[in-house]
C-alpha positions as CSV (number, residue, x, y, z in Angstrom):
1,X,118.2,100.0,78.6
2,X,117.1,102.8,81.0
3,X,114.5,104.6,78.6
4,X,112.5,101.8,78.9
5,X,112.0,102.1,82.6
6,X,111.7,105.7,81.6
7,X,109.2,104.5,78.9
8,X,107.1,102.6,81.7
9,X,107.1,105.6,84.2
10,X,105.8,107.5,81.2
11,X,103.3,105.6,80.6
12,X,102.4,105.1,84.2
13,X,102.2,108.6,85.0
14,X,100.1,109.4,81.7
15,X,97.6,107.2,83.0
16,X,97.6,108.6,86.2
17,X,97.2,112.2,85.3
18,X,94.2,110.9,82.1
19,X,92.3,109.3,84.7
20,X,93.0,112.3,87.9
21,X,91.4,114.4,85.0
22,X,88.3,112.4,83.7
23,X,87.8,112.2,87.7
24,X,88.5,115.8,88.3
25,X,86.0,116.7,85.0
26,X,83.0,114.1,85.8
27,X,83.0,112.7,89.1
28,X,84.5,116.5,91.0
29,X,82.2,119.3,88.7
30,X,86.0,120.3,88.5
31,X,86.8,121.4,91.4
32,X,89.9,118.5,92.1
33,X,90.3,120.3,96.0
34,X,87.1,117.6,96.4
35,X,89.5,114.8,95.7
36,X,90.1,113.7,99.0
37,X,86.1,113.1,99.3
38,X,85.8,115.5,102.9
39,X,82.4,115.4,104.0
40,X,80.0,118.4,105.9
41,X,79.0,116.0,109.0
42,X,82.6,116.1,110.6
43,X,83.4,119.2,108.7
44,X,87.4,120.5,108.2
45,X,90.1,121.8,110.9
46,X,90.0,125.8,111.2
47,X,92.9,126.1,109.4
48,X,91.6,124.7,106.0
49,X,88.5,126.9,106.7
50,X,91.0,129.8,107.4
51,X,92.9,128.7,103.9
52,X,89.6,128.7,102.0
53,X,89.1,125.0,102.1
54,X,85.5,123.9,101.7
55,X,83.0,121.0,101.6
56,X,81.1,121.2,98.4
57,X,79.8,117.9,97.1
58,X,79.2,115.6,100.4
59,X,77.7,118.8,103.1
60,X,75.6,116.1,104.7
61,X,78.4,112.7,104.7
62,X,81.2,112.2,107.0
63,X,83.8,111.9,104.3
64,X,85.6,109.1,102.8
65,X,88.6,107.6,104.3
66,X,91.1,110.1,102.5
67,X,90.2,112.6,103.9
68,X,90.9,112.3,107.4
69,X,94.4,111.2,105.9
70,X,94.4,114.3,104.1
71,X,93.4,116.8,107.4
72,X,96.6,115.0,109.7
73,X,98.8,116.2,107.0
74,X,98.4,119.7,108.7
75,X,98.8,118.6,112.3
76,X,102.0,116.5,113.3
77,X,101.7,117.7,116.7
78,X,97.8,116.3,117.3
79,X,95.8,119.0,118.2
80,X,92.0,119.0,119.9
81,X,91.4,120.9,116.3
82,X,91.8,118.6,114.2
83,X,90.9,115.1,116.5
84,X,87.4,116.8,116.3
85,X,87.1,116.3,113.0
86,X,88.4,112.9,112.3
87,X,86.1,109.4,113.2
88,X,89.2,107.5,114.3
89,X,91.7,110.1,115.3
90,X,94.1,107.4,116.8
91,X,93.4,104.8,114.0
92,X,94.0,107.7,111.3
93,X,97.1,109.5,113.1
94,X,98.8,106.1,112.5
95,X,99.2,106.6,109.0
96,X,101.0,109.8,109.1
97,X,104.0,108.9,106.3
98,X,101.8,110.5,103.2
99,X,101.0,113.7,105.3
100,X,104.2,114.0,106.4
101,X,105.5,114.1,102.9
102,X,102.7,116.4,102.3
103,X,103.5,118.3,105.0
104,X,107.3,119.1,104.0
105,X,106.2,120.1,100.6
106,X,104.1,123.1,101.7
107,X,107.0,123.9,104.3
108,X,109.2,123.7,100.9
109,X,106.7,126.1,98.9
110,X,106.1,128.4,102.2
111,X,102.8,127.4,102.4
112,X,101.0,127.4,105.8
113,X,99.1,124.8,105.3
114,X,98.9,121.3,103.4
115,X,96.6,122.2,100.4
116,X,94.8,119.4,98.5
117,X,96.9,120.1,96.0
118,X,100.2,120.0,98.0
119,X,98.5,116.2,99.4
120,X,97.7,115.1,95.6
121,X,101.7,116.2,94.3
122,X,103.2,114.1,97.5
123,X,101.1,111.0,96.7
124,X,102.4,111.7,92.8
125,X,105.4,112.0,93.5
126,X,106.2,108.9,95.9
127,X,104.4,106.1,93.8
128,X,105.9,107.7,90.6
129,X,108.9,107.5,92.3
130,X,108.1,103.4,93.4
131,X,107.8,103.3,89.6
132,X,110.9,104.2,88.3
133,X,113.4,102.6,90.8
134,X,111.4,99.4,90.7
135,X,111.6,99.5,86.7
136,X,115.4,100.6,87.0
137,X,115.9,97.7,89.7
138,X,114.1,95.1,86.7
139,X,116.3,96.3,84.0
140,X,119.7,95.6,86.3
141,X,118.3,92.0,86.7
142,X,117.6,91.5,83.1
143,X,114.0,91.8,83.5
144,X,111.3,93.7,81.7
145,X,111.0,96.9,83.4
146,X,106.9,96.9,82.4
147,X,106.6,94.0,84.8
148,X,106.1,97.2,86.8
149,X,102.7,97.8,85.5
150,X,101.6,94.6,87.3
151,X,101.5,96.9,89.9
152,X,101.2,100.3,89.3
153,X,97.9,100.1,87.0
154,X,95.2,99.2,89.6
155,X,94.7,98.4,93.4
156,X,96.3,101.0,95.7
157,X,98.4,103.3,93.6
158,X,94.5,104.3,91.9
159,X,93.1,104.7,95.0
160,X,95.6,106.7,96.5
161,X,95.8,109.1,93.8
162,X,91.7,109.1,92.9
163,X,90.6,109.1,96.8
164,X,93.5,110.1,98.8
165,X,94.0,107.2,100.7
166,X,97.3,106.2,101.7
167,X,97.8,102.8,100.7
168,X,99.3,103.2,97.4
169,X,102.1,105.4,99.1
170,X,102.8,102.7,101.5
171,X,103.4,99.8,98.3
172,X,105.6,102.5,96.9
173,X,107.6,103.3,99.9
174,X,108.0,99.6,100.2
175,X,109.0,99.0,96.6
176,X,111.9,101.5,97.4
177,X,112.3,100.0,100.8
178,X,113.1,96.2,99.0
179,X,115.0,97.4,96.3
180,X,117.4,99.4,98.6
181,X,117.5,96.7,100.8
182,X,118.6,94.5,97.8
183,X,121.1,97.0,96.4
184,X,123.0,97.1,99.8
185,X,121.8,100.6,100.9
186,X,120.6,99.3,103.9
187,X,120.1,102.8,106.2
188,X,118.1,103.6,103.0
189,X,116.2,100.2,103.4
190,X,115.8,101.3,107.1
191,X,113.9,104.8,106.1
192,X,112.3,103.9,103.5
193,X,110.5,100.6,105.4
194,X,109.5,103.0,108.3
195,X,108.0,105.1,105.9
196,X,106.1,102.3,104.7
197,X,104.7,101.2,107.6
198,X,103.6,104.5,108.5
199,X,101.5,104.3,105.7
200,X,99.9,101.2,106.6
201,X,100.6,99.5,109.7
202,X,101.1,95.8,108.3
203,X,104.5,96.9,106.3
204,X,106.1,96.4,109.1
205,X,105.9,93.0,108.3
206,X,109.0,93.7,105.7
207,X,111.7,94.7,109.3
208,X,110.0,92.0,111.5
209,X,110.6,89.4,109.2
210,X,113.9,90.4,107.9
211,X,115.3,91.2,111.1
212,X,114.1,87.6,112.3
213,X,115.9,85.7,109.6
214,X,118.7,87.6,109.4
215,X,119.4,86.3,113.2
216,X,118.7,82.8,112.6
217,X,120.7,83.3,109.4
218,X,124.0,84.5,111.8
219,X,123.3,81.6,114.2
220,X,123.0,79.0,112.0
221,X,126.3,79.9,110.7
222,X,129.5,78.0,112.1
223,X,131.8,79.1,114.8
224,X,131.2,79.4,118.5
225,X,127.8,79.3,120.2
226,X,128.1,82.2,122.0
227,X,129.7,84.2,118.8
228,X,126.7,82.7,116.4
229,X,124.0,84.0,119.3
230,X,126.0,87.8,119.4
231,X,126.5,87.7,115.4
232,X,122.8,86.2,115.4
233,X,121.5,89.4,118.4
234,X,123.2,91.9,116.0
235,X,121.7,90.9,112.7
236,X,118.3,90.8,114.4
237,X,118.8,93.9,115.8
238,X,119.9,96.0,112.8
239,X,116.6,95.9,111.5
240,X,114.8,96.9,114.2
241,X,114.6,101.5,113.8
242,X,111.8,100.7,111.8
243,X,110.2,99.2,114.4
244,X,111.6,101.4,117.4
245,X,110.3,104.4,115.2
246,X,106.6,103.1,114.7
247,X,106.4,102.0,118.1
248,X,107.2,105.7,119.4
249,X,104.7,106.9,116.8
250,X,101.7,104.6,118.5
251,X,102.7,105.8,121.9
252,X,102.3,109.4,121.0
253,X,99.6,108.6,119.7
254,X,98.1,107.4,122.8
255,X,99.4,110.5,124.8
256,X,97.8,112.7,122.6
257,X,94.4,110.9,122.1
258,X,93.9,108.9,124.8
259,X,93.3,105.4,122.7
260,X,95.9,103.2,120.9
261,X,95.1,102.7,117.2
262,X,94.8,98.9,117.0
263,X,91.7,99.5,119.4
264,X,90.1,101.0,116.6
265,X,90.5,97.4,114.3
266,X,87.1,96.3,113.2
267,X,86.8,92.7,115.1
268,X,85.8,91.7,111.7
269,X,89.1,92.4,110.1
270,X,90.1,88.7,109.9
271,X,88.5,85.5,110.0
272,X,89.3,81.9,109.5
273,X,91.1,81.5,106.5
274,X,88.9,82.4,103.5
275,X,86.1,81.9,105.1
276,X,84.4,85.6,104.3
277,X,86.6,85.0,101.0
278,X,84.0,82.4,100.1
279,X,80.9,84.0,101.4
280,X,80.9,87.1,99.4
281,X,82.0,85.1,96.5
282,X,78.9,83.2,96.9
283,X,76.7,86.2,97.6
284,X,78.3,87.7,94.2
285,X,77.4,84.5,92.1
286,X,74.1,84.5,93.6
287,X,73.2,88.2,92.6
288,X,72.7,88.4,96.0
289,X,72.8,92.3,97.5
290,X,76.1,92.0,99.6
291,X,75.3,94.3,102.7
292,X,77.8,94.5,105.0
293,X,77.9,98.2,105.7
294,X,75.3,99.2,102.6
295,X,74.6,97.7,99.3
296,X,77.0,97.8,97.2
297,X,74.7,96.4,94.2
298,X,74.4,99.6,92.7
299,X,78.2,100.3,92.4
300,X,79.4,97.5,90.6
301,X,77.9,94.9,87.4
302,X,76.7,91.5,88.5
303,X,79.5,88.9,89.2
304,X,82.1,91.8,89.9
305,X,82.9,90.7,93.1
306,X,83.0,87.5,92.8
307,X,85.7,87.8,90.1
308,X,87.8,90.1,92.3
309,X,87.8,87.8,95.1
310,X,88.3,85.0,93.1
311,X,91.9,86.8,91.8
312,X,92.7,88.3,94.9
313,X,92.4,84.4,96.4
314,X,94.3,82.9,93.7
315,X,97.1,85.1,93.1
316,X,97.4,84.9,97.2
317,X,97.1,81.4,97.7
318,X,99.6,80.8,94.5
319,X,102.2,82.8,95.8
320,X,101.7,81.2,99.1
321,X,102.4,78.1,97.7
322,X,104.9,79.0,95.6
323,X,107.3,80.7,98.4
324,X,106.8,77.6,100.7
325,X,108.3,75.6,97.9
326,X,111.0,77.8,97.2
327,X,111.6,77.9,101.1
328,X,111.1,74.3,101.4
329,X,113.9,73.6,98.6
330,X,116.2,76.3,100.2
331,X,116.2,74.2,103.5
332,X,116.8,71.1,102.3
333,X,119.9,72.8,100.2
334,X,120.7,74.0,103.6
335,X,120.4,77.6,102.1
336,X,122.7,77.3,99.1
337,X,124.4,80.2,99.8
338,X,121.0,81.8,99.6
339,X,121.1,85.8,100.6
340,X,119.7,86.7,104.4
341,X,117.8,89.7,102.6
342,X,116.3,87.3,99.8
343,X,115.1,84.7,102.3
344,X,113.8,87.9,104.6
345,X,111.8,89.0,101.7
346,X,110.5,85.3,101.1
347,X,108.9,84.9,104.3
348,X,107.7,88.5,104.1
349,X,105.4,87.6,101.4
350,X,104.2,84.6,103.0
351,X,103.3,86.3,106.2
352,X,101.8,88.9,104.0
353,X,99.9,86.2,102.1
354,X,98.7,84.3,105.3
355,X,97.8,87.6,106.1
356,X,95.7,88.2,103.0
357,X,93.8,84.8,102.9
358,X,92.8,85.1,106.8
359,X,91.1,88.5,105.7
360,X,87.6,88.8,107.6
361,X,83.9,91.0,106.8
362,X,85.3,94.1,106.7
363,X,87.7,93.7,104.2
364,X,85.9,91.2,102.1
365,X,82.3,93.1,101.6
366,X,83.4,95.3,99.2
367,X,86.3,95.6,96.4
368,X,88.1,98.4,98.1
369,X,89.8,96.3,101.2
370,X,91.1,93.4,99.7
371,X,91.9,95.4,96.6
372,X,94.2,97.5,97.7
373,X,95.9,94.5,99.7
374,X,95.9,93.1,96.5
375,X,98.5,95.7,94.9
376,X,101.2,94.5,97.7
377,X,100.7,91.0,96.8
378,X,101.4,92.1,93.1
379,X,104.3,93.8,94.1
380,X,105.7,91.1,96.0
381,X,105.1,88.6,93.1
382,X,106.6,90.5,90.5
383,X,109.7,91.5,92.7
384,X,109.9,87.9,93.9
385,X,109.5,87.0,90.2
386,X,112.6,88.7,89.5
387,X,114.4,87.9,92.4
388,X,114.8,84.1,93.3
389,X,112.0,83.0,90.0
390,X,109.9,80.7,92.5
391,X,107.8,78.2,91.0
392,X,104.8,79.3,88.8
393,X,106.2,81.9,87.6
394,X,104.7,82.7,84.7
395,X,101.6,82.1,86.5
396,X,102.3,85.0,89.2
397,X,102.7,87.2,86.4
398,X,99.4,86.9,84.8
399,X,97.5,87.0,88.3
400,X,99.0,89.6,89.4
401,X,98.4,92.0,85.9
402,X,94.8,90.3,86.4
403,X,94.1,91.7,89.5
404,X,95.5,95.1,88.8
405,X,93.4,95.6,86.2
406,X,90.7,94.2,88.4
407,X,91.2,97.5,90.4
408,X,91.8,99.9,88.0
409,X,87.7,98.5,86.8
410,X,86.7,98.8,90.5
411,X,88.3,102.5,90.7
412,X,86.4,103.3,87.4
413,X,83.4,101.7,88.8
414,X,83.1,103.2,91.6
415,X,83.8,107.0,89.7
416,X,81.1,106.0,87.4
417,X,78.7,103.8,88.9
C-alpha cells in the first residue's frame, strides 16, 4: 500500500507548486523573491541588500507577517541589523525552527545568505515531508492515507508556502513529532516537538501534556509509593528537552533584545469562550464591515466569515466533546490498558481545543488567525481519528476536510480579492 501515500504526497505537492505558480504569475508580476510579502517602511537587513534582495511591490507597507520570519532566518545570533528591521523582534525571533531549517540549507548550498528561494524549498520540504510520514503512519493503521488531505489542502500548510509564515511548518513538525512519538522513536519525538514549538509557541502544548500524563500514568500504577512517585518523576521528566530547549531560546531572546516575546501577545488574543467567536459571526451575517485592524469587506464575499468561524467552532467544540468522552470512558475502565502516549495526545487536543474556542479579537477579525489554528485541529482529528476512533468520527472527518477547504478559499481570496 505505500504508493498510495506516495499517490497523496503527489497530489499534495502538485497542488502546492499549481497554486505557488498562479501566485508567483498574478499576485507577484513574477518575481516569486516577493513571496514573503517584505515591505519598504521597515525595509531588509544589509545583507539581503548586499545579496541583491529588494522591495518591489509594497515600498511604502511594513510587510506581512512572513517576512520578518523570513529576515531571522539569516541571523541566529540576533544582531542590532536585523532587530531594526523587524516590528516585534522578540515576538518574531521566537519562531526561529523554519529559519533555521532555512538557514542550514544555504550553509548546505554554500550560500551566504538565506535567499527567498532557500526560505520557500525549507518550508516545501518540511510539510511535504509532514505529508508523507503522516500518510505512511495511516496506511500502517489500516487507514486511508488521503485522510491526510484533511490537512494538508488549506489552513496553515497554504499560508506558509503562499506568505511565508511559519505556521504550516510547525503542524508539520508536529505531525512527525506524534507519529514518532507513537512509533516508539521517542528522542525523535523529543526533536521533532521542539521543532514544532519553535515554530509556534502553543506546540508545546504536545511535551507539557504528555510529560504530565505520563507521570500520573507511572504513579497510578501499583507498587510502592515512593517507587510509583520516582517512576512517576521520571516519566514526567523524559519529556521535558523540549521544554528545557524553548525555554533557553526565550531567554536569549531576552538577552539579546531586551523584552521577552509573550510581552508582545495582543491582550486581545483570547477572550471568554467564544465570545469574539460569536461577534464576528454576527457582524458576518449582518454584512456588517468587520473592522478590527481595517476592513476586511473588500477581501472576502458576503457571509465568508461567518462560515469559517462557524467550522472552525464546530469542528473545535466537536472534538472537544468527543475526546472528553473518550477520556471520560477511559477512566471509568480505569485506563484499559490504554497507552501513556495515546492518553498524552488525548488531552493534547483538548487543551489545544480549549485553547481554540477561548480565541479573542485578534484572532477572530479576520480568516487568517483562527484559520491557521484550524489546520492543527484538523490534524489532531484525523490523527486522533485513526488512533483511538473517538466518538463522532465520521463527523470529525468531514469538518475537518470542510474547514481545509475553507482555507485553501480564504488563501485564494485573499491572492485574488
Amino acid at each position: 500500500m505505500r504508493h498510495q501515500a506516495a499517490t497523496c504526497t503527489f497530489i499534495t505537492a502538485a497542488f502546492y507548486l499549481a497554486l505557488i505558480s498562479i501566485s508567483a504569475i498574478w499576485s507577484l508580476d513574477g518575481n516569486l523573491s516577493q513571496y514573503v510579502r517584505p515591505g519598504g517602511a521597515t525595509g531588509a537587513p544589509s545583507n539581503h541588500i548586499k545579496n541583491g534582495f529588494q522591495i518591489t511591490l509594497d515600498k511604502d507597507g511594513v510587510g506581512w507577517d512572513g517576512s520578518f520570519y523570513f529576515y531571522i532566518a539569516d541571523d541566529l545570533i540576533i544582531t542590532d541589523d536585523t532587530i531594526k528591521h523587524l516590528d516585534m523582534p522578540a515576538y518574531r525571533y521566537q519562531r526561529i525552527g523554519l529559519g533555521l531549517v532555512a538557514r542550514i540549507l544555504s550553509w548546505v548550498t554554500a550560500s551566504n545568505w538565506v535567499s527567498p528561494i532557500h526560505f520557500l524549498i525549507a518550508s516545501f520540504a518540511i510539510i511535504i515531508a509532514g505529508v508523507y510520514f503522516l500518510a505512511r503512519f495511516f496506511e500502517v493503521r489500516g487507514a486511508s492515507p488521503f485522510l491526510t488531505l484533511a490537512w494538508s489542502i488549506g489552513g496553515a500548510p497554504l499560508f506558509t508556502l503562499i506568505f511565508a509564515f511559519t505556521d504550516g511548518a510547525g503542524d508539520a513538525f508536529l505531525a512527525l513529532a506524534i507519529v514518532a512519538l507513537l512509533s516508539n522513536r521517542f528522542v525523535l519525538y523529543l526533536v521533532l516537538s521542539a521543532m514544532a514549538a519553535l515554530c509556534r509557541e502553543s506546540l508545546i502544548l504536545l511535551p507539557l501534556a504528555c510529560g504530565t500524563v505520563g507521570c500520573i500514568h507511572q504513579i497510578a500504577q501499583g507498587g510502592d509509593v515512593s517507587h510509583r512517585l520516582l517512576r512517576g518523576l521520571r516519566a514526567g521528566l523524559a519529556h521535558t528537552p523540549p521544554i528545557i530547549v524553548v525555554a533557553a531560546w526565550q531567554i536569549y531572546i531576552f538577552a539579546r533584545t531586551g523584552a521577552f516575546p509573550f510581552q508582545f501577545t495582543p491582550t486581545t488574543q483570547f477572550s471568554f469562550p467564544m465570545l469574539s467567536s460569536a461577534r464576528y459571526f454576527w457582524q458576518s451575517i449582518g454584512h456588517e464591515i468587520v473592522s478590527f485592524y481595517g476592513n476586511s469587506s473588500t477581501w472576502f464575499p458576503p457571509f465568508f466569515s461567518a462560515i469559517g468561524i462557524f467550522l472552525f467552532s464546530a469542528l473545535n467544540a466537536i472534538l472537544l466533546i468527543s475526546l472528553l468522552v473518550w477520556i471520560s470512558k477511559s477512566i471509568k475502565t480505569r485506563g484499559n490498558g490504554t497507552d501513556a502516549a495515546i492518553s498524552g495526545l488525548v488531552c493534547f487536543g483538548i487543551a489545544t481545543c480549549a485553547l481554540h474556542l477561548c480565541f479573542g479579537d485578534v484572532m477572530m477579525w479576520i480568516p487568517v488567525g483562527y484559520v491557521k489554528a484550524s489546520s492543527t485541529a484538523c490534524l489532531i482529528a484525523i490523527l486522533l481519528v485513526v488512533a483511538i476512533r473517538p466518538p463522532f468520527l465520521a463527523t470529525l472527518v468531514a469538518a475537518s476536510f470542510a474547514n481545509s477547504i475553507f482555507g485553501a478559499a480564504t488563501i485564494w481570496f485573499r491572492l485574488f480579492p
